[in-house]
C-alpha angles and dihedrals in degrees: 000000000000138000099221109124111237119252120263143224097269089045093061095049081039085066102040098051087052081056096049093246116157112220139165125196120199112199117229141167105279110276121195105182134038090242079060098050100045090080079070097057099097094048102045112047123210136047114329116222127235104189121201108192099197145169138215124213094278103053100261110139139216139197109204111197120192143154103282097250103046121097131236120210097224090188091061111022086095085073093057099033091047091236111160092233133021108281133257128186113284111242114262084245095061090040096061086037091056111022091022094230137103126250101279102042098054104145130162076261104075083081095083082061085048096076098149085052092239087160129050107216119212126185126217109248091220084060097055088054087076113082091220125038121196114216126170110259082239083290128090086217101084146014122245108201118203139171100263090226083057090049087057084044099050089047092056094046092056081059096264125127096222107219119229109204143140099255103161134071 
């Protein structure tokens, strides 16, 4: 396990801002379930995020990220996400050690914290058809929204290659 302190907030604006990426981030109580969050739709436009942060057999590791209503066949997503088992959810520990965030406040943006690209993200299709994506800025107390061609963009630039597949039923 290392030592290295995850990334914050700021460092993540810090970093999208260097890449010319516009962003805006609404504060809000901490929300830990997507029943929690829908009180915040009206105020925050676009397509809202649901992240599985998920493991195969052999330890290889995968970030699902899908519109927060959608549902994901855990019995079968190995198929589409190329996992050598079918998948089960990664442990809290290995989640803080790889996205640098807690159970709860999992986003597409915990790869910048995954420097040595421990876990493979894909993105649901369905979610990239909305111009704008809400993620959690590695907090649960607030919503980061972003272009979803910049998101691909931000995951690329932290040295990932950001799968686009059709991952829900």
């Amino acid at each position: 396990m290392s030592d290295i302190k995850p990334k914050t907030a700021d460092d993540l604006f810090s970093f999208l801002d260097s890449l010319g990426i516009a962003h805006t981030t609404k504060r809000h109580a901490p929300v830990f379930t997507v029943a929690e969050s829908v009180s915040l739709r009206d105020e925050i436009p676009g397509g809202h995020t649901k992240n599985l942060f998920v493991k195969d057999k052999k330890d290889n590791y995968f970030l699902l990220t899908v519109e927060e209503h959608a549902t994901v066949d855990l019995k079968t997503v190995h198929h589409v996400i190329g996992a050598a088992s079918k998948v089960s959810f990664g442990k809290p520990e290995k989640l803080m050690e790889y996205l640098g965030v807690i159970p709860g406040a999992v986003t597409a943006f915990g790869v910048i914290n995954d420097t040595d690209k421990n876990v493979a993200i894909i993105i649901d299709e369905e979610l990239m058809r909305d111009e704008i994506v809400n993620c959690h800025p590695l907090s649960n107390d607030a919503t980061t929204s972003i272009a979803s061609t910049d998101l691909l963009r931000f995951i690329e630039a932290t040295g990932h290659a950001p799968l686009v597949l059709k991952v829900t039923a």
